[in-house]
Wavefront OBJ file of the C-alpha trace (Angstrom):
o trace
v -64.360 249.483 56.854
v -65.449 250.007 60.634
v -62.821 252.720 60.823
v -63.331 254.213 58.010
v -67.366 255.211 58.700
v -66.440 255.995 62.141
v -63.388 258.329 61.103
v -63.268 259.204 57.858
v -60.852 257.837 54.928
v -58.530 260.640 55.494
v -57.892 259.921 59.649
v -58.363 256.295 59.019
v -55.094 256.474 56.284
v -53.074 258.528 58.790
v -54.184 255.865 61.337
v -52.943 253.192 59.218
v -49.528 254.780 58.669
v -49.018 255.499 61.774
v -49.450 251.979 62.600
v -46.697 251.108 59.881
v -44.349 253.633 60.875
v -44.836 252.019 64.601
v -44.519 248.247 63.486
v -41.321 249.491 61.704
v -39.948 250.755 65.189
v -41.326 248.102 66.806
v -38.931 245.786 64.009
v -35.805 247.537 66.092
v -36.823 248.523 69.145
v -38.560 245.934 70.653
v -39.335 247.436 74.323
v -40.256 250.838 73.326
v -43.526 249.896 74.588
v -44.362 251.199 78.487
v -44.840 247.725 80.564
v -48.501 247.517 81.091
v -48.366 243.867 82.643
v -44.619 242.537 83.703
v -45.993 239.697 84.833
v -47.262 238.567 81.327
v -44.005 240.589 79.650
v -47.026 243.043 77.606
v -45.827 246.390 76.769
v -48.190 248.864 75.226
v -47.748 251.889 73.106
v -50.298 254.796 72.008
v -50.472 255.066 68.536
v -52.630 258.378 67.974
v -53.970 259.252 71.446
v -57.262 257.543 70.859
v -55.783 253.800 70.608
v -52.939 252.106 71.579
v -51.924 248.874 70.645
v -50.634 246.067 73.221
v -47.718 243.403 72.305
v -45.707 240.945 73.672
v -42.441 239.368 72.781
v -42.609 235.553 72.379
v -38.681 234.281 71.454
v -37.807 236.478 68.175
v -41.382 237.449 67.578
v -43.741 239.583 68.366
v -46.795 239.128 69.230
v -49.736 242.035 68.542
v -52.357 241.455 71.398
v -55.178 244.157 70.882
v -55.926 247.556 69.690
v -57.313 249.588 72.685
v -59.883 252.650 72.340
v -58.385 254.653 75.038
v -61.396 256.884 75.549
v -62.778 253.496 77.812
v -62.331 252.682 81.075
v -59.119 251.518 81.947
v -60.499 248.261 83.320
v -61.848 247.007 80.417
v -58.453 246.457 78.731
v -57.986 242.754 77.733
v -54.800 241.621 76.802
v -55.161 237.969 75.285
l 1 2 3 4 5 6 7 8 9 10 11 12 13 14 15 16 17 18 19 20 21 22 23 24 25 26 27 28 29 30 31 32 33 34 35 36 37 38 39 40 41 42 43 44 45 46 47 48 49 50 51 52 53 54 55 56 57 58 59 60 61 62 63 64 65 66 67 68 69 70 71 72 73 74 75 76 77 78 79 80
């Protein structure tokens, strides 16, 4: 809902597959994420270039941290 008032239904569908087509990727290619934090193993990746999303691997799974509006400062990311 959020996403959709703020962008539209149109950008807010091609946001959503985008995310899919990532999370398939992601399936394969676990570390095609940049490193953001080695020493907590969390890789990030830019989904459309106004968020990127931030994941770990935990064993065989992955973990989805946070969605991160990338038009904020940089030292307000929070990776839980």
């Amino acid at each position: 809902m959020y996403l959709q008032k703020e962008w539209g239904e149109k950008a807010t569908q091609a946001f959503v597959k985008k995310t899919y087509e990532f999370l398939d990727l992601l399936i394969d290619f676990h570390e095609i994420g940049s490193v953001e934090n080695a020493d907590r193993q969390i890789r990030g990746f830019v989904i459309v270039k106004q968020v990127a999303i931030f994941y770990k691997l935990k064993g065989n799974n992955i973990v989805i941290l946070n969605f991160y509006d990338n038009r904020q400062n940089p030292k307000r990311k929070k990776y839980r």
